[in-house]
ROSE-4610 file (N, C-alpha, C; in Angstrom, 1 decimal, always signed):
// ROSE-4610
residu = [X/X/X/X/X/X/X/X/X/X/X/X/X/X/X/X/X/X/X/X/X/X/X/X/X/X/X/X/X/X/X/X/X/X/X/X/X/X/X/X/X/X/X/X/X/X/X/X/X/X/X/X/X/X/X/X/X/X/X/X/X/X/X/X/X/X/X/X/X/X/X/X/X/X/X/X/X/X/X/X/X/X/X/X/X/X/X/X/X/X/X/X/X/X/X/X/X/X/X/X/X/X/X/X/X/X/X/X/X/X/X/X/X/X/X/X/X/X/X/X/X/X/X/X/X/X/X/X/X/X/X/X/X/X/X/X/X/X/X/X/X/X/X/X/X/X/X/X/X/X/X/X/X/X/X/X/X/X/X/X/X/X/X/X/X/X/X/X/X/X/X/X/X/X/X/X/X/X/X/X/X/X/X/X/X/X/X/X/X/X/X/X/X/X/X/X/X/X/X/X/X/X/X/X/X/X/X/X/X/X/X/X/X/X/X/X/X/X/X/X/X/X/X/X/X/X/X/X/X/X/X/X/X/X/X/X/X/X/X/X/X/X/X/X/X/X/X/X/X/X/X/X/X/X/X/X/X/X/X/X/X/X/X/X/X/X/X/X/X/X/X/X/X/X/X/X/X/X/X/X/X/X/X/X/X/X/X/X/X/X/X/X/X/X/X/X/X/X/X/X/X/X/X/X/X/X/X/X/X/X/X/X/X/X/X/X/X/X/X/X/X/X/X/X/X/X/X/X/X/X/X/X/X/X/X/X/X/X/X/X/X/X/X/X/X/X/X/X/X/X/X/X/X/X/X/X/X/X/X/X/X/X/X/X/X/X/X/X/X/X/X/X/X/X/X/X/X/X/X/X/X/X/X/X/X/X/X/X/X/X/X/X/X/X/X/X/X/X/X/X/X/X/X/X/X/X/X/X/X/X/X/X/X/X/X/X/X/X/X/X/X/X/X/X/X/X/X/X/X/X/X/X/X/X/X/X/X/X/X/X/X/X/X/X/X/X/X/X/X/X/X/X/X/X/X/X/X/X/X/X/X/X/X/X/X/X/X/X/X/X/X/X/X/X/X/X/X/X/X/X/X/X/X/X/X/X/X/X/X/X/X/X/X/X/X/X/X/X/X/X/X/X/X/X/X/X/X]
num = [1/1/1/2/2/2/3/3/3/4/4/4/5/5/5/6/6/6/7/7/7/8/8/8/9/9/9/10/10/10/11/11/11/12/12/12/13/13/13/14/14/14/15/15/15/16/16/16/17/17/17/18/18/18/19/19/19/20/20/20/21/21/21/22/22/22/23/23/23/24/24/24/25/25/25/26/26/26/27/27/27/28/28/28/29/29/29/30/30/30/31/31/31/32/32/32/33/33/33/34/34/34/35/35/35/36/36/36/37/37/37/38/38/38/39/39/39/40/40/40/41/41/41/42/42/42/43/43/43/44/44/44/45/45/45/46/46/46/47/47/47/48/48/48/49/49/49/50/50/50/51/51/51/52/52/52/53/53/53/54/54/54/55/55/55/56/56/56/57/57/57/58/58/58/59/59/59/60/60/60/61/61/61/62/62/62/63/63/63/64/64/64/65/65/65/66/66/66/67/67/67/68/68/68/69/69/69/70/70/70/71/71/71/72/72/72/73/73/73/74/74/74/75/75/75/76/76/76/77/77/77/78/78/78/79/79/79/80/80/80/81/81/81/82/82/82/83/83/83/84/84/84/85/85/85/86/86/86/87/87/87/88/88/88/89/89/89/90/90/90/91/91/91/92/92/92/93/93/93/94/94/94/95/95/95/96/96/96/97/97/97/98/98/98/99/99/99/100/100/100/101/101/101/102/102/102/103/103/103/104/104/104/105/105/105/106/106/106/107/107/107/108/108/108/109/109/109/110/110/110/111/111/111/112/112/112/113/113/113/114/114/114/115/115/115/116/116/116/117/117/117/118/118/118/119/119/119/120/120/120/121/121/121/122/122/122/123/123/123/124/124/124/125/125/125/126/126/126/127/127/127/128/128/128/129/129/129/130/130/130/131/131/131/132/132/132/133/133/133/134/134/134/135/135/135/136/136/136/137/137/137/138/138/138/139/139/139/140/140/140/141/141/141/142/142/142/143/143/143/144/144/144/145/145/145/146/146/146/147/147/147/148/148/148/149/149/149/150/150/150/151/151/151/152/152/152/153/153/153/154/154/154/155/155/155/156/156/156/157/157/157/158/158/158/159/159/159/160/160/160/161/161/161/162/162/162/163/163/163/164/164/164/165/165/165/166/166/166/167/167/167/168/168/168/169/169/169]
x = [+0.8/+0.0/+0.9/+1.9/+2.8/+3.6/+3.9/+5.7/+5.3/+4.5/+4.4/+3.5/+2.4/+1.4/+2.0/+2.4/+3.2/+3.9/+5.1/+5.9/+5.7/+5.1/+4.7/+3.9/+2.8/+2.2/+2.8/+4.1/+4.4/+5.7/+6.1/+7.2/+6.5/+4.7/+4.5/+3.8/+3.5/+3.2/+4.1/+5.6/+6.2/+6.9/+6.8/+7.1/+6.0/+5.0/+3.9/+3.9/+3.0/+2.6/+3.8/+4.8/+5.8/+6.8/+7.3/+7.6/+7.1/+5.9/+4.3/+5.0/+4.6/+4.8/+5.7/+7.4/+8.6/+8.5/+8.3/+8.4/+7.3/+6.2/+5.2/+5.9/+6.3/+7.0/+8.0/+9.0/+10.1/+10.0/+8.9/+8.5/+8.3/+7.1/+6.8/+7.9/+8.8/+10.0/+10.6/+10.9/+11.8/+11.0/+9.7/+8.6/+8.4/+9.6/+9.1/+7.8/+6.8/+5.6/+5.7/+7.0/+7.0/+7.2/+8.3/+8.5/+7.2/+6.8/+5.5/+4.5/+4.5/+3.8/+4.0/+5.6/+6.1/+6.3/+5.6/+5.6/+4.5/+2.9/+1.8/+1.7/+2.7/+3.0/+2.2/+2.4/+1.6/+2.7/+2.9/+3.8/+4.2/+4.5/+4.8/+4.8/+5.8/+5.4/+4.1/+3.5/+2.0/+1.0/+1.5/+0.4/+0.3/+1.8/+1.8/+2.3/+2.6/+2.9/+1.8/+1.5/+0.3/-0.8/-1.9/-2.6/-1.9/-1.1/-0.4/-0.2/+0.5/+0.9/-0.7/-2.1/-3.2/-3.6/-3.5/-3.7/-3.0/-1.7/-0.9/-1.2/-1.7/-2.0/-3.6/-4.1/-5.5/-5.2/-4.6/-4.6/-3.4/-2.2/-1.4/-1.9/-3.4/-3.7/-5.0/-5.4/-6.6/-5.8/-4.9/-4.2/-3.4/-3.2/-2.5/-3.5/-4.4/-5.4/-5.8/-6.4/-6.3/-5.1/-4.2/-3.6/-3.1/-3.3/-3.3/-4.4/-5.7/-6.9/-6.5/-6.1/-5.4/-4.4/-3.6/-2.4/-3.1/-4.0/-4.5/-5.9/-6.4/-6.9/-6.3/-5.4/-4.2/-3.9/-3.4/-3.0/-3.7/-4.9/-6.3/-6.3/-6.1/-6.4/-5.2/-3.9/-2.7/-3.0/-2.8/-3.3/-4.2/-5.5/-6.5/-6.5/-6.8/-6.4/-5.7/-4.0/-3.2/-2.7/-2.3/-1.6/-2.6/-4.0/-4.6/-4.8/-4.8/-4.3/-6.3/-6.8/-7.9/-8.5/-9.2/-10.1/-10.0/-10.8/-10.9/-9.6/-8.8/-7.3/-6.4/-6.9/-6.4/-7.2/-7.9/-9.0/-8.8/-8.5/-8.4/-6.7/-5.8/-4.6/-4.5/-5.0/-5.2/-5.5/-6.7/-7.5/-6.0/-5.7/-4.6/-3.5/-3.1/-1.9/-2.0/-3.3/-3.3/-3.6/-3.4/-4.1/-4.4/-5.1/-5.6/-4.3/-3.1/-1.5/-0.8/-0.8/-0.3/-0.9/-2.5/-2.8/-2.3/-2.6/-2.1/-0.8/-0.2/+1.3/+1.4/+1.3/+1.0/+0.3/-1.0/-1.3/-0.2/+0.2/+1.4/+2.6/+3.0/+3.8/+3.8/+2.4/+1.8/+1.9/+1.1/+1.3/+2.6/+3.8/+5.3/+5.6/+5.5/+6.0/+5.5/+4.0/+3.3/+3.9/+4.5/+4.9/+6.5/+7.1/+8.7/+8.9/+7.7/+7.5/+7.1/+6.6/+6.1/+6.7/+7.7/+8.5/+9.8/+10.1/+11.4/+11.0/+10.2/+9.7/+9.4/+8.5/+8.1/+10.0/+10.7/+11.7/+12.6/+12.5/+13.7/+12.9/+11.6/+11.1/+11.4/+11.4/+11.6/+12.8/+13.7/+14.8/+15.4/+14.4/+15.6/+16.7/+16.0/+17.2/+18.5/+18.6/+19.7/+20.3/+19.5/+20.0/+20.7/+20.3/+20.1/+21.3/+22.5/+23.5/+23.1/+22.1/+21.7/+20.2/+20.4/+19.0/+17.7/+16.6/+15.7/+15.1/+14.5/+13.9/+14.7/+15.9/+16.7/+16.9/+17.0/+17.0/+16.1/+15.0/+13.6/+14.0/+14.3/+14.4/+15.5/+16.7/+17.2/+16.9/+16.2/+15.6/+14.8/+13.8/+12.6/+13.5/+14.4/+14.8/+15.6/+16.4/+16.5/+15.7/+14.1/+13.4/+12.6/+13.1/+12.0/+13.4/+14.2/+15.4/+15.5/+15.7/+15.9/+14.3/+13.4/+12.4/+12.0/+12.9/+12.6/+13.8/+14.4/+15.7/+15.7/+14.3/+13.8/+12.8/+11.8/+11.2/+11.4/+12.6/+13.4/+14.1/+14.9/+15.3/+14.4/+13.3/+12.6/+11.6/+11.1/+10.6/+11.4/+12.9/+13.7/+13.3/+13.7/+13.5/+12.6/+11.2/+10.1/+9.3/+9.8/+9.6/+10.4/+11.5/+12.7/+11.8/+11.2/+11.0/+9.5/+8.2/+7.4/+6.9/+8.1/+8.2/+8.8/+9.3/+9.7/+8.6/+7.8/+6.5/+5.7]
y = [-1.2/+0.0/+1.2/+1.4/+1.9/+2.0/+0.9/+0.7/+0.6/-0.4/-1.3/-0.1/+0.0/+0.9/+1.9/+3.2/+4.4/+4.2/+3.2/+3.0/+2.8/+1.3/+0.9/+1.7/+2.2/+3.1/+4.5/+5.1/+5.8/+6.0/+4.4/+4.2/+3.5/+3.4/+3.0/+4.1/+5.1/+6.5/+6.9/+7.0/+7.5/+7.1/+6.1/+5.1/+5.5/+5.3/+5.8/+7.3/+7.7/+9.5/+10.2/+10.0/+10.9/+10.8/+9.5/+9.7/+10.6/+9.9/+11.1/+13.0/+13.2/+14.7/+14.9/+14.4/+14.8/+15.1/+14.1/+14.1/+15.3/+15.7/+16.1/+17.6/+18.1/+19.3/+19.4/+18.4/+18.2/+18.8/+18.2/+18.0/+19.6/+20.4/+21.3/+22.8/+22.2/+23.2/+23.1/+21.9/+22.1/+22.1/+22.0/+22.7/+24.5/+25.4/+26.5/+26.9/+26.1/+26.5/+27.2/+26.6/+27.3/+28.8/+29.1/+30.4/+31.3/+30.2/+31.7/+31.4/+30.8/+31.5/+32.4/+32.7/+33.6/+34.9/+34.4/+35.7/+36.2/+35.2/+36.3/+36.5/+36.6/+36.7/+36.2/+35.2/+33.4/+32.5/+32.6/+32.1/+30.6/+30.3/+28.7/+27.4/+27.8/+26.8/+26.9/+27.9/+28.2/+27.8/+27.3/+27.3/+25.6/+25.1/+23.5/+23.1/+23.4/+22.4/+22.4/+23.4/+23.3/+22.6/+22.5/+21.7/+19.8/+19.6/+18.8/+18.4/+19.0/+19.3/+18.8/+19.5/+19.3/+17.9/+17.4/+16.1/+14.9/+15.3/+14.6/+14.3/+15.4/+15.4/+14.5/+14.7/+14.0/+12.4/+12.1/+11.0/+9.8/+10.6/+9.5/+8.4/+9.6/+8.8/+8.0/+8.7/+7.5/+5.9/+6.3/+4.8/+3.7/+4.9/+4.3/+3.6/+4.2/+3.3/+2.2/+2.1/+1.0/+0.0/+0.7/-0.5/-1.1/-0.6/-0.8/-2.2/-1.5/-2.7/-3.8/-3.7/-4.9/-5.6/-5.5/-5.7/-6.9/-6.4/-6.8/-7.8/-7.5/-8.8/-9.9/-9.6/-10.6/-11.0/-10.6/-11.3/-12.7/-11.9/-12.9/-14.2/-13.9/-14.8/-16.1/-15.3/-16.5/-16.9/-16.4/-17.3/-18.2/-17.5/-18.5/-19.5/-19.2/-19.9/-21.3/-20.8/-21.2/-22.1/-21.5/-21.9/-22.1/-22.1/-22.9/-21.7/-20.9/-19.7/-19.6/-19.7/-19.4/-18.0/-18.3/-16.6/-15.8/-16.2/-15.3/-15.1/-15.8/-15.5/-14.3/-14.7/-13.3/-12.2/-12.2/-10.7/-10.1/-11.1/-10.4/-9.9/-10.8/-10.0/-8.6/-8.3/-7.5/-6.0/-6.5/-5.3/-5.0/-6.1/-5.6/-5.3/-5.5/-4.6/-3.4/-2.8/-2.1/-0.9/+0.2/+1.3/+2.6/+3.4/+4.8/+5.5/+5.6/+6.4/+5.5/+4.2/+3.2/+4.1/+4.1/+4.8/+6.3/+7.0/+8.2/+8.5/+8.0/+7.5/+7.6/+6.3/+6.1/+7.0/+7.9/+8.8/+10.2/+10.3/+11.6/+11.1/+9.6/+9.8/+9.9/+9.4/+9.4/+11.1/+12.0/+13.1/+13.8/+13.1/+13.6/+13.3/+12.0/+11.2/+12.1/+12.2/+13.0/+14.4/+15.4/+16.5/+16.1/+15.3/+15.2/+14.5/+13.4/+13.1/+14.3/+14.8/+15.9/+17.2/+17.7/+18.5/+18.2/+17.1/+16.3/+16.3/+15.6/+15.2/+16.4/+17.2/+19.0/+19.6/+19.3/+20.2/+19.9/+18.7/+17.3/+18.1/+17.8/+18.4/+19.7/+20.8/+22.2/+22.5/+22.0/+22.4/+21.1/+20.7/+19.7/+20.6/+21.1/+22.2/+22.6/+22.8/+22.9/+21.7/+20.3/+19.1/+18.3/+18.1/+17.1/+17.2/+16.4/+17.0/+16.8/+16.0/+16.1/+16.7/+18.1/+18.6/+17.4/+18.2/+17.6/+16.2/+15.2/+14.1/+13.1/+13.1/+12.0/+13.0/+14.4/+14.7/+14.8/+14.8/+14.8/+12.7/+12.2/+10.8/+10.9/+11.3/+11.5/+12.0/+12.7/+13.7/+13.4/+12.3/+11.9/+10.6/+9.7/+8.5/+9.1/+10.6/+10.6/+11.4/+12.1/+12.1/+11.0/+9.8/+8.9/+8.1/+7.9/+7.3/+8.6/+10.0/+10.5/+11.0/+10.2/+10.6/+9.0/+8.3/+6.6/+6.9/+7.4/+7.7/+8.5/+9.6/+10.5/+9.6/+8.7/+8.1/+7.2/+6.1/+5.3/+6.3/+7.8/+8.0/+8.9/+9.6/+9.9/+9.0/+7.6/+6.9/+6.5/+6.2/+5.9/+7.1/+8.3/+9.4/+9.8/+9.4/+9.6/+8.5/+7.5/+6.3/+7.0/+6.9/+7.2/+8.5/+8.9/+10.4/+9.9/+9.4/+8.8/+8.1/+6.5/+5.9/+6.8/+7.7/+8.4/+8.7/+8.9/+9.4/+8.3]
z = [+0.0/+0.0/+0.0/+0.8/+1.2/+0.0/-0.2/-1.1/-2.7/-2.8/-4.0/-4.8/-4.5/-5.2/-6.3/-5.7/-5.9/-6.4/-6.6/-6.9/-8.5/-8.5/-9.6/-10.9/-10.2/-10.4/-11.4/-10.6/-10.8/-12.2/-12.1/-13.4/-14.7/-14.4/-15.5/-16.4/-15.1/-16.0/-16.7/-16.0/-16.7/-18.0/-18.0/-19.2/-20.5/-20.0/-21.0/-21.4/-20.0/-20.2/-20.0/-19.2/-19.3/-20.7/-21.3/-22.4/-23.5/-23.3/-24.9/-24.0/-22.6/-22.7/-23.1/-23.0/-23.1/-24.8/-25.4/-26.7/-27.1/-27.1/-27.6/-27.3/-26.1/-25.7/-26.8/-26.7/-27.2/-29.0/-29.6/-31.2/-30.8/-30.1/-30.2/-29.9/-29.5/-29.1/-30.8/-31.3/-32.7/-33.5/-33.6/-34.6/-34.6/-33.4/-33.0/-32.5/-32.3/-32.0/-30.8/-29.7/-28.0/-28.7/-29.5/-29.7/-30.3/-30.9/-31.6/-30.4/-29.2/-27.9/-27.3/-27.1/-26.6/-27.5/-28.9/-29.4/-29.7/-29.0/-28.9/-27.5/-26.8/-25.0/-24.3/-24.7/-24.0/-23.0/-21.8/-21.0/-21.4/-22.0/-22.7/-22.1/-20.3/-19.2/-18.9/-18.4/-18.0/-18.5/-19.9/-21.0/-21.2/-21.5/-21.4/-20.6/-19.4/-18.5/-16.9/-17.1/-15.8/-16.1/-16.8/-17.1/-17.0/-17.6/-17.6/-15.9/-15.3/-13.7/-12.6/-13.0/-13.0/-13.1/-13.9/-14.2/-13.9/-13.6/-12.3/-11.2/-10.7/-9.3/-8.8/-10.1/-10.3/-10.6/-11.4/-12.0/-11.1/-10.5/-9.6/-8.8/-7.5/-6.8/-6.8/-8.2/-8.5/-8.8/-9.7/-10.4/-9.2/-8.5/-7.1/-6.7/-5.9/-5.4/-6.2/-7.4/-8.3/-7.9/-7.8/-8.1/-6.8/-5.7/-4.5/-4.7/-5.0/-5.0/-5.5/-6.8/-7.3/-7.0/-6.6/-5.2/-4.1/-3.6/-2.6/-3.5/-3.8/-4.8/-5.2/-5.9/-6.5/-5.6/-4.3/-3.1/-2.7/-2.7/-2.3/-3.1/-4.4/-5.6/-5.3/-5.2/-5.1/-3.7/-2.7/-1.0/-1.3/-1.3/-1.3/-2.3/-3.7/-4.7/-4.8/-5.1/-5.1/-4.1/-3.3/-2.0/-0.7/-0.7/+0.3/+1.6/+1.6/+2.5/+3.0/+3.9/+4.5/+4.1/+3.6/+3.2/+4.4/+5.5/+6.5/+7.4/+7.1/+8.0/+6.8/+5.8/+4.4/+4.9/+4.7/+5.3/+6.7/+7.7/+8.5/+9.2/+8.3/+8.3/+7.3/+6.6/+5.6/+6.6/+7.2/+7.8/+9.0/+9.8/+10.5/+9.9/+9.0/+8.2/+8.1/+7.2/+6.2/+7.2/+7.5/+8.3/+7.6/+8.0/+7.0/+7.1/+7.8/+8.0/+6.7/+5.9/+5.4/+3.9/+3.6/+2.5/+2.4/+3.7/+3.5/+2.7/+3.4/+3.0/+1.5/+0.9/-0.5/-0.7/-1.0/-2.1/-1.4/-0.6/-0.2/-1.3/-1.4/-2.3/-3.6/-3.9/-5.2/-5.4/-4.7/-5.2/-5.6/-4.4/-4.9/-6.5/-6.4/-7.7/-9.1/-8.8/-10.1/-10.1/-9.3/-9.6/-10.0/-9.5/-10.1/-11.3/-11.6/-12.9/-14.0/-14.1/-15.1/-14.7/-14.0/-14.3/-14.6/-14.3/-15.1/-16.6/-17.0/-18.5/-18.8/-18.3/-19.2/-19.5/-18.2/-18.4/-19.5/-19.7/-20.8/-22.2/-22.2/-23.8/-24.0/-22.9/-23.3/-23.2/-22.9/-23.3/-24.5/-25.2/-25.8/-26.7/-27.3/-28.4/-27.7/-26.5/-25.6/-25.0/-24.5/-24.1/-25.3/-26.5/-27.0/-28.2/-28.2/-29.2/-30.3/-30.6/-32.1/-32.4/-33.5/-33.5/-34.2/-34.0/-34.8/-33.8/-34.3/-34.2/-33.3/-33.7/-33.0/-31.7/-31.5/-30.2/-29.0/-29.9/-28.9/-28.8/-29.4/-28.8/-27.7/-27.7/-26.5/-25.2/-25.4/-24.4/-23.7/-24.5/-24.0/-23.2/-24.0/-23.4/-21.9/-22.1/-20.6/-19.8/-20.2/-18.9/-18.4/-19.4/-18.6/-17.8/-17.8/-16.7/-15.7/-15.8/-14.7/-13.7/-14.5/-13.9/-12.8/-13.2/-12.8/-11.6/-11.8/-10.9/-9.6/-10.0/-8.8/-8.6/-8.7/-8.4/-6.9/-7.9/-6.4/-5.6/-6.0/-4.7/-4.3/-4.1/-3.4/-2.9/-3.3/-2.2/-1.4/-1.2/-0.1/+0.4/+0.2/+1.4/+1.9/+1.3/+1.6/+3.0/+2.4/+3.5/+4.9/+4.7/+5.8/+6.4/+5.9/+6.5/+7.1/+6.3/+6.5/+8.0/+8.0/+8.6/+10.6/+10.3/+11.5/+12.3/+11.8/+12.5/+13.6]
């Protein structure tokens, strides 16, 4: 609930949706289109990455919880199922594990994850013309390939710090 959820959760967004933003920024930075925002004085971050940022914050801890549900389903499915595991001794370890400080937890990290994922990935596409040693297409493929590793990379080390900090309480 804690660990697994968020986590998961959080690297398969970015695999998916964080790649598509990087790239889509990315395209739209060497298509100039960022520049003819800023040349009908349209704030360019403001314009594509907040909405974007919005929908992060919406969409982390729904999927989280999903997949929390499913976590703990699947659980059910292989115990019981599988390995013979007593329905009611699954359920009622479950309820003693899991606490409302356990979920809090997970959607607090879920909301971290969704803000460092999409400002890593917004930041990789808008600057690719400056990251990327090769212009054009093959640079928005670099760019995007590294915001989705340095976005996997703030992922794992901010749930270590987040737990560590979490778990103190």
């Amino acid at each position: 609930i804690m660990e697994i959820g968020p986590v998961f959760t959080a690297i398969m967004i970015v695999g998916q949706a964080g790649s598509a933003l990087s790239a889509e920024i990315g395209i739209q930075r060497n298509a100039e289109q960022i520049d003819a925002l800023q040349t009908m004085n349209i704030n360019p971050l403001a314009f594509l990455v907040s909405p974007r940022l919005y929908a992060a914050l919406i969409c982390f801890p729904i999927l989280t919880a999903f997949f929390d549900i499913v976590g703990i389903y699947g659980g059910h499915l292989t115990g019981v199922s599988m390995l013979g595991v007593d329905q009611g001794a699954y359920w009622s370890r479950i309820y003693e594990a899991v606490s409302v400080k356990n979920v809090m937890d997970g959607f607090c990290k879920a909301l971290t994850f969704g803000i460092l994922t999409t400002v890593i990935c917004a930041f990789q596409g808008y600057y690719t013309h400056a990251k990327a040693s090769i212009p054009g297409a093959r640079g928005v493929s670099q760019t995007t390939t590294r915001a989705v590793v340095l976005s996997s990379i703030a992922i794992l080390s901010s749930d270590y710090l987040l737990t560590s900090l979490l778990l103190e309480k």
